[in-house]
KEKE-3310 file (N, C-alpha, C; in steps of 0.2 Angstrom, whole numbers, plus 5000, padded with zeros to 4 digits):
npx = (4908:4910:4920:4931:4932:4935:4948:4956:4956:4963:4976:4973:4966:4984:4991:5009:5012:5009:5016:5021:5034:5051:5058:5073:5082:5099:5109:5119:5138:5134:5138:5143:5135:5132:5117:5113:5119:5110:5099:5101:5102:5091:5083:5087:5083:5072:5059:5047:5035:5017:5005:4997:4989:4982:4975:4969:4968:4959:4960:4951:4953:4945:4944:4933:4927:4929:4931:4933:4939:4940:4951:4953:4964:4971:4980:4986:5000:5004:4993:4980:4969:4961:4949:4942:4931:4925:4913:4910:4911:4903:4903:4904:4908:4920:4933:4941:4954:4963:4978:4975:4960:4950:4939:4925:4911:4900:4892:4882:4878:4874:4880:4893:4908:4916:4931:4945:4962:4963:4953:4951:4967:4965:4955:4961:4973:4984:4997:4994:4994:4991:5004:5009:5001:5001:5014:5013:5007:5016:5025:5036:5045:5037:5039:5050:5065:5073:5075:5073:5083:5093:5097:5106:5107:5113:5104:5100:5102:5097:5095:5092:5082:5081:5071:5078:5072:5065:5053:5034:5030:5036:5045:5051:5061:5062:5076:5080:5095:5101:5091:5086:5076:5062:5054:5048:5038:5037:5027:5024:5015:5016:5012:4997:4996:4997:5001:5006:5008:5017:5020:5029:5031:5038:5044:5045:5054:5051:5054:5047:5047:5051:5038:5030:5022:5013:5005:5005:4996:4994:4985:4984:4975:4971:4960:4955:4962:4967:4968:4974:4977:4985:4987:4993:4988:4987:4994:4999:5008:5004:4995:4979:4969:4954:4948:4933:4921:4909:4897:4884:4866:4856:4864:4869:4878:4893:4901:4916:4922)
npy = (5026:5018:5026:5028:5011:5010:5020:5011:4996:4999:5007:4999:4996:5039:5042:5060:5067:5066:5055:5042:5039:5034:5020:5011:5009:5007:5020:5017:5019:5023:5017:5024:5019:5014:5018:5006:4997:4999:4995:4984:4975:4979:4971:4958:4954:4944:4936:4925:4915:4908:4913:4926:4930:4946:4955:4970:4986:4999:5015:5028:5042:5060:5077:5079:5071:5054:5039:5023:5007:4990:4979:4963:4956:4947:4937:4929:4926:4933:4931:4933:4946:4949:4960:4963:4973:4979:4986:4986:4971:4968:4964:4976:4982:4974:4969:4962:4957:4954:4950:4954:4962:4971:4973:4977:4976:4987:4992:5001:5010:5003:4996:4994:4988:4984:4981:4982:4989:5000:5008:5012:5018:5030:5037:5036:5045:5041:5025:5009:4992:4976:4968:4981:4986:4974:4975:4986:4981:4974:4982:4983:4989:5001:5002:4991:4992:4987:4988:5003:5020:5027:5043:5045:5046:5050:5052:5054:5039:5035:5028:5038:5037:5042:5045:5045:5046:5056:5064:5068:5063:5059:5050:5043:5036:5029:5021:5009:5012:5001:4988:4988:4990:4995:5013:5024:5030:5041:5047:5058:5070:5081:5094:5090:5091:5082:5070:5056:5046:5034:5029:5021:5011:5002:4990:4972:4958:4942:4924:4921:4932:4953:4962:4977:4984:4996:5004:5017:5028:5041:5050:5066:5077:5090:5090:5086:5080:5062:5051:5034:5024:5012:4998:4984:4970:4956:4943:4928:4916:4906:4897:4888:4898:4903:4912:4918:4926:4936:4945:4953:4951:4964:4974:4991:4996:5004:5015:5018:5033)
npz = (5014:5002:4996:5006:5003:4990:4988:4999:4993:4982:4987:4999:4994:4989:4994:5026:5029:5045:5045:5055:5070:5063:5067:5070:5078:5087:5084:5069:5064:5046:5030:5015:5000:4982:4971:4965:4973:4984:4982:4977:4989:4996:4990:4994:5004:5014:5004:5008:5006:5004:5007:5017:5030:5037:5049:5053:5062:5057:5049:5043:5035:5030:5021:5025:5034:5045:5049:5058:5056:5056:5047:5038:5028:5017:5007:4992:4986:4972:4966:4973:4981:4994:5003:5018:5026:5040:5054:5069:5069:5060:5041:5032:5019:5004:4995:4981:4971:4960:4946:4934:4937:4944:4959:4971:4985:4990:5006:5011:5001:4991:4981:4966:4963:4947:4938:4928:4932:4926:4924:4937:4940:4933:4938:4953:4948:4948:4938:4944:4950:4951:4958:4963:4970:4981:4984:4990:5002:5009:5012:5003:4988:4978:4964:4952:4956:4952:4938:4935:4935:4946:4959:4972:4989:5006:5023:5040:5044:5034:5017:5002:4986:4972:4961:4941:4929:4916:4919:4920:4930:4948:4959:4973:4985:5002:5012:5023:5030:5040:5040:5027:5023:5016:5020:5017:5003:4990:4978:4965:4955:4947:4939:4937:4954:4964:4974:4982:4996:5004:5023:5031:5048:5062:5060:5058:5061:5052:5051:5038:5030:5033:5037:5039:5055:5055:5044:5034:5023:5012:5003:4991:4984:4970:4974:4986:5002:5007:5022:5025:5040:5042:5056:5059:5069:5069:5062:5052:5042:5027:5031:5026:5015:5012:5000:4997:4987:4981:4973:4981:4978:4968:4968:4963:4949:4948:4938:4931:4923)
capx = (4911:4913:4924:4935:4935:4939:4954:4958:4954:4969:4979:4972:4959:4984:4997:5006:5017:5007:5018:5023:5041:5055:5061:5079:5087:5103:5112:5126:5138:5133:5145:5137:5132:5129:5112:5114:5121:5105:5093:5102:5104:5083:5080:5090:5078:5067:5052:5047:5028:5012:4999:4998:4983:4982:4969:4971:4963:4960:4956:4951:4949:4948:4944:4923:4924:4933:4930:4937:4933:4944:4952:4954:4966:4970:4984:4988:5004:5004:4986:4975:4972:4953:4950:4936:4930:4920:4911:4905:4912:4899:4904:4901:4913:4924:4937:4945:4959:4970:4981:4969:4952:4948:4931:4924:4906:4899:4882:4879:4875:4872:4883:4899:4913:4920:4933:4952:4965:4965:4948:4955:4974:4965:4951:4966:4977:4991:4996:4992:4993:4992:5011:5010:4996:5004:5020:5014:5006:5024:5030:5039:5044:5031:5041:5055:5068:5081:5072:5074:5089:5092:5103:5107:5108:5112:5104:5096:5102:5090:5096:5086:5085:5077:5069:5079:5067:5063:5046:5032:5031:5041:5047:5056:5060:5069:5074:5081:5099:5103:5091:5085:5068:5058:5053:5044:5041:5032:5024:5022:5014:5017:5007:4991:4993:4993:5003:5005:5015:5016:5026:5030:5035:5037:5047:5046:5057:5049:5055:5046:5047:5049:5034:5027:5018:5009:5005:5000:4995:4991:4982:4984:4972:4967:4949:4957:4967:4965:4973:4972:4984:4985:4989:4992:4989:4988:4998:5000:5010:5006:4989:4977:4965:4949:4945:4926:4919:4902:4892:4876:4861:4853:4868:4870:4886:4897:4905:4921:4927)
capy = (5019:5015:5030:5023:5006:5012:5020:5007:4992:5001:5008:4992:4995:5031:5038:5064:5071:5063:5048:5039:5038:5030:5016:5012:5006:5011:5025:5015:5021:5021:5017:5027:5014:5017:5014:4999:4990:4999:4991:4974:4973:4979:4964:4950:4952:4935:4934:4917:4913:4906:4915:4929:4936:4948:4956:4978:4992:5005:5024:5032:5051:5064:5083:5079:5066:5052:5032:5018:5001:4982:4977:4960:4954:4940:4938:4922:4927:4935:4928:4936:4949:4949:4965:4963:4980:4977:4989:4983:4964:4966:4966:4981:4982:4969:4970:4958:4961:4950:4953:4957:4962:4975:4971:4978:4981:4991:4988:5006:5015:4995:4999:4988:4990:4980:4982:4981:4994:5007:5014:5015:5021:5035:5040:5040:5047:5034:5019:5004:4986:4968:4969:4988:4985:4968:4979:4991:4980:4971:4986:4983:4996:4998:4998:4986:4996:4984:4992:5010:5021:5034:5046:5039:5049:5049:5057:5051:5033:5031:5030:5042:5036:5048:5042:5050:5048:5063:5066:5071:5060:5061:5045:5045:5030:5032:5014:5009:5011:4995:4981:4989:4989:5003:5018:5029:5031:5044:5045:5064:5071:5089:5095:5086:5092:5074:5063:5049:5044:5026:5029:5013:5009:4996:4983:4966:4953:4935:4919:4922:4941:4958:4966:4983:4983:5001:5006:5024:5030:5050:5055:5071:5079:5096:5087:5086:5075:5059:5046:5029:5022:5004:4994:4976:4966:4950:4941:4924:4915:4900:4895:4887:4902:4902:4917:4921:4935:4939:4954:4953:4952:4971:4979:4995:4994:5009:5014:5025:5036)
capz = (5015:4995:4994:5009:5001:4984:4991:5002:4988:4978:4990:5001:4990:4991:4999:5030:5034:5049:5046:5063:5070:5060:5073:5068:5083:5089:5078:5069:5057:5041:5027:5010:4996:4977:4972:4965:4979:4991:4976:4980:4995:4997:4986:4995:5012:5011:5004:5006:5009:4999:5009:5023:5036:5042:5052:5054:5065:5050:5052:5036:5035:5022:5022:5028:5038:5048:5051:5062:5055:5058:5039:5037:5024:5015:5001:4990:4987:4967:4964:4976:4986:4997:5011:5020:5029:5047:5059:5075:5066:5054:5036:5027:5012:5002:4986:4977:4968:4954:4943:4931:4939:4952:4960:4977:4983:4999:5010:5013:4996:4991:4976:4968:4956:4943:4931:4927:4935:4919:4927:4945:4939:4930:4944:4957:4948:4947:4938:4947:4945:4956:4960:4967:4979:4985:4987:4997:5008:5014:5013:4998:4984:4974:4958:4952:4957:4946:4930:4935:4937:4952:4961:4980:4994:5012:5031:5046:5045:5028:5010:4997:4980:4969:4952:4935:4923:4915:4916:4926:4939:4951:4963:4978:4990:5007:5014:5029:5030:5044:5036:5019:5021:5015:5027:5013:4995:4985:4970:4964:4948:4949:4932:4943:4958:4964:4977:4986:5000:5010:5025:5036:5055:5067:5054:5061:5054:5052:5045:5031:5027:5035:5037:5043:5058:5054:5036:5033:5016:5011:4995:4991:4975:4970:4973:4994:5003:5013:5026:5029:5044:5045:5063:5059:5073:5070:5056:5051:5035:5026:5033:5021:5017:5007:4996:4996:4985:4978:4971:4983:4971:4970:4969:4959:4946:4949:4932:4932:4918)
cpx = (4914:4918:4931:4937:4938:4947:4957:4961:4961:4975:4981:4965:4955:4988:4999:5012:5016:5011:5022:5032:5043:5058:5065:5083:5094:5105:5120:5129:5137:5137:5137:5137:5130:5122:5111:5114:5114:5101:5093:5100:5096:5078:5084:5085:5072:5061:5048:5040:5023:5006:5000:4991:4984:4977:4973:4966:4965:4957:4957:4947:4952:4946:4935:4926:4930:4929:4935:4932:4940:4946:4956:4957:4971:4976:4987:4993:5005:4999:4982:4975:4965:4955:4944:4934:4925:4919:4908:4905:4905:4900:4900:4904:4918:4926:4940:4949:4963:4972:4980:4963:4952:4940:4930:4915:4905:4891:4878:4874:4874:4875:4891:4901:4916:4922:4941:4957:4963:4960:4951:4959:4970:4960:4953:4969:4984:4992:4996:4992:4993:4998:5011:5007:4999:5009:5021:5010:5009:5027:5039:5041:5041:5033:5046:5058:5075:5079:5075:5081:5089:5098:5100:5108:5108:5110:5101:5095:5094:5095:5088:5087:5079:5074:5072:5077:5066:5056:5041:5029:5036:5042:5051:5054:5065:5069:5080:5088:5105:5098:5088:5080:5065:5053:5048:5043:5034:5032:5021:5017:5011:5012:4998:4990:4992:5000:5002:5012:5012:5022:5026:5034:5035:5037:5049:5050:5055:5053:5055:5047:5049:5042:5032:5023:5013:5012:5003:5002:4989:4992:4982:4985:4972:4958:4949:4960:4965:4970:4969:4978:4981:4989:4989:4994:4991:4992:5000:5002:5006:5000:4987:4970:4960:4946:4939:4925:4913:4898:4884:4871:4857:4856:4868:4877:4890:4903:4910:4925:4931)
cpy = (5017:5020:5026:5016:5007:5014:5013:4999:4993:5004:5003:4991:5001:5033:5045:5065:5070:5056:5048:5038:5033:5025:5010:5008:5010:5013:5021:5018:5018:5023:5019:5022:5018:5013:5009:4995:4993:4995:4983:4973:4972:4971:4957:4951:4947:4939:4929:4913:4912:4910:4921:4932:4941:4953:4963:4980:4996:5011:5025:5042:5056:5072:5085:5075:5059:5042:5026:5012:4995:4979:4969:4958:4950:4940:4933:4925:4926:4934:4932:4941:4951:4953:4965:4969:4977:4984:4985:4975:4963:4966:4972:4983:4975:4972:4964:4959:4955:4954:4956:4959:4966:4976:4972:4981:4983:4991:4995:5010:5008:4994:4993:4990:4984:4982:4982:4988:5000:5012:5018:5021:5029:5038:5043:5044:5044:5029:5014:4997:4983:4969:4977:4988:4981:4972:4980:4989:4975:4974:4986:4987:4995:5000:4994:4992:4995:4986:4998:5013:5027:5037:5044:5047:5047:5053:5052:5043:5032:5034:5034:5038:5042:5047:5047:5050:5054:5065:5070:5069:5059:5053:5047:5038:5031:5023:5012:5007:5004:4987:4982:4989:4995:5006:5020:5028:5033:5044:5054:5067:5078:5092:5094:5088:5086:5072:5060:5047:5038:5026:5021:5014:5002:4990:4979:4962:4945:4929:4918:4928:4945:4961:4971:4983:4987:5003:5013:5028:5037:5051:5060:5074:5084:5096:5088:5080:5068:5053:5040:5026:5014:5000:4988:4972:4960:4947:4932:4921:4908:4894:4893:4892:4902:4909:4918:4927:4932:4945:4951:4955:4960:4976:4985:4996:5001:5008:5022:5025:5040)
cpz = (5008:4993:4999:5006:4993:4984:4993:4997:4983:4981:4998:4997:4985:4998:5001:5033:5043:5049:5054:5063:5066:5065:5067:5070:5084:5085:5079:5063:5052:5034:5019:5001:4987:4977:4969:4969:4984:4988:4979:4985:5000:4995:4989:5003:5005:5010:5003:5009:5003:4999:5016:5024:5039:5043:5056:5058:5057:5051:5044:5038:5028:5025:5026:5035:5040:5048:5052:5059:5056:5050:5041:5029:5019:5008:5000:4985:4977:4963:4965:4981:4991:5002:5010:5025:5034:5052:5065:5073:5062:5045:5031:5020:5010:4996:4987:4972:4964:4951:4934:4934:4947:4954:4968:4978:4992:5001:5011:5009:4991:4983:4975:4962:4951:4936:4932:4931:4929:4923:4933:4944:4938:4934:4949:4955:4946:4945:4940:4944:4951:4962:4966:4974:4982:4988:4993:5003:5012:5012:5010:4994:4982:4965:4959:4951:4953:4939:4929:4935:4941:4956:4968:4984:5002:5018:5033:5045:5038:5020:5006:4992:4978:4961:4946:4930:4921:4913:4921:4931:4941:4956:4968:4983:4994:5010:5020:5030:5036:5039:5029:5018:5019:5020:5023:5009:4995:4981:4969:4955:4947:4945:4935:4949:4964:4967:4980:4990:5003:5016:5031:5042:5057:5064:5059:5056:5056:5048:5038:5028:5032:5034:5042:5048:5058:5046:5037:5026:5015:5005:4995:4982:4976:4975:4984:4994:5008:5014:5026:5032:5048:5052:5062:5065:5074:5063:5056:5042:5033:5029:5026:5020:5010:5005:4994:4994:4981:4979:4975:4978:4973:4970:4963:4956:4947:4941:4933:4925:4919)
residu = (UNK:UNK:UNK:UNK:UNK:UNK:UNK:UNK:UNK:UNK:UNK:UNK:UNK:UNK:UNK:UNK:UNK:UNK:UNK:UNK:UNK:UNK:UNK:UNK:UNK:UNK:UNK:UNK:UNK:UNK:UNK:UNK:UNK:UNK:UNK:UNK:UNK:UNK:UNK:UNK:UNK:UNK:UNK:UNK:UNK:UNK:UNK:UNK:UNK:UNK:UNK:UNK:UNK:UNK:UNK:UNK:UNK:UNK:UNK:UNK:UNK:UNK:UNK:UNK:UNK:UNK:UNK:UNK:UNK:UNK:UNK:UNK:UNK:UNK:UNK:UNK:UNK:UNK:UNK:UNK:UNK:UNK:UNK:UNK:UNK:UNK:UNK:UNK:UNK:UNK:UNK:UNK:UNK:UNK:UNK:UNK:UNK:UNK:UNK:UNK:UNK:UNK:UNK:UNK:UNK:UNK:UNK:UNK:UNK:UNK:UNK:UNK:UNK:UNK:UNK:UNK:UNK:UNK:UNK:UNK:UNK:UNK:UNK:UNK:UNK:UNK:UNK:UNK:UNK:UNK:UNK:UNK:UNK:UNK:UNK:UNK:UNK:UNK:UNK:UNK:UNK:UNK:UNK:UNK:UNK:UNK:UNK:UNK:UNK:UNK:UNK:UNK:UNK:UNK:UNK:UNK:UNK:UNK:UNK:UNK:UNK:UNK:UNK:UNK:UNK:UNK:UNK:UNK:UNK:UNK:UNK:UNK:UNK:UNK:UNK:UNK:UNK:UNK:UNK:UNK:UNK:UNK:UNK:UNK:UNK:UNK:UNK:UNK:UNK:UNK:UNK:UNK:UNK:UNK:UNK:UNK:UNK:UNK:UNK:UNK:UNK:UNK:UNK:UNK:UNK:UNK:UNK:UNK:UNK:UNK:UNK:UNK:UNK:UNK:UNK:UNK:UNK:UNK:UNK:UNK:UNK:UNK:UNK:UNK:UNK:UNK:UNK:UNK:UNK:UNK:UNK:UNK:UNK:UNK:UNK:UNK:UNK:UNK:UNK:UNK:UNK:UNK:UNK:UNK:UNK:UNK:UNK:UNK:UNK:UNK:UNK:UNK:UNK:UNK:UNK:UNK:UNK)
# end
């Protein structure tokens, strides 16, 4: 379970070829775009809310072993970010996330973390921050895409962009050629051995935002690979939602080098 929520806690807390259909809608023509304008035009969908609930079916599996649990998750929109883990509606994991401080503990191995991303980035594999996780869970890109610069491409009703940096991570974002939302994007680090995919279905478009209705995030290390595939059921914006965290007393600290 703390392995699960570790994951999870930063990728909800990263990233199958097992991702779920692309649903699209009907096939229209698509007129071909520099990336620039795909950048824009990804960044002018609303994002316009203070708070979001939402409340997942979660399946986590890796190369041993598999678990179905119910993720309740809570996001104070640049502030905060609370996921509470439940079996059986019992709580058995929690993290807490800002934009300094990554903090989660677990009931099982009765064990807890605390400590800023730099541990995490460099445990997973990846760099990390507040912004990134938030991203990728409104399925958002998970860098600023008006920063960087990329070659563009077009198939199957989805623009590629392709990160041109010249280094050894590798990026890649496919994004949904009718309302611009993102379908995929990975994060490679060849050298390592090491990616990360998030791919995204069942884009709902709200008032306040677009959001994914299924998340699915595939880590893949030399160490082995694992899934977690989110189902958001319920969803609600702009509630007034109270943040509860604490390290139950007795717990053991979990220090990561």
């Amino acid at each position: 379970m703390n392995k699960f929520l570790a994951v999870l806690a930063v990728a909800v807390l990263l990233f199958s070829c097992k991702s779920k259909a692309i649903v699209t809608g009907a096939t229209v023509p698509v007129t071909y775009l520099k990336s620039s304008k795909i950048i824009a035009n990804h960044y002018n969908n609303k994002s316009d809310f203070s708070t979001l609930y939402i409340k997942a079916d979660a399946k986590y599996s890796d190369d041993r072993s598999s678990q179905n649990v119910t993720a309740e998750i809570k996001i104070k929109k640049d502030e905060q970010i609370l996921v509470s883990i439940r079996f059986l509606g019992i709580t058995m994991a929690k993290a807490s996330i800002t934009p300094t401080s990554v903090s989660y503990y677990e009931k099982i191995r009765g064990t807890y973390f605390d400590g800023d991303f730099s541990a995490l980035s460099q445990w997973l594999g990846t760099d990390l921050d507040f912004n990134k996780i938030q991203n990728m869970l409104l399925g958002e890109a998970l860098d600023d895409l008006s920063k960087g610069k990329y070659k563009e491409s077009l198939g199957e009703q989805l623009y590629r962009l392709d990160d041109l940096a010249n280094n050894n991570t590798k990026k890649t974002f496919y994004i949904n050629a009718g309302n611009f939302s993102i379908q995929k994007q990975e994060i490679t680090q060849t050298a390592e051995g090491r990616m990360i995919q998030v791919a995204y279905s069942d884009i709902k478009e709200y008032k306040e935002t677009m959001l994914p209705g299924s998340v699915v995030i595939n880590t893949f290390q030399p160490k082995g690979k694992s899934v977690i595939d989110l189902d958001y059921n319920n969803i609600t914006f702009n509630e007034a939602l109270s943040f509860p965290y604490s390290v139950p007393n007795g717990y053991n600290r979990i220090i990561i080098k």
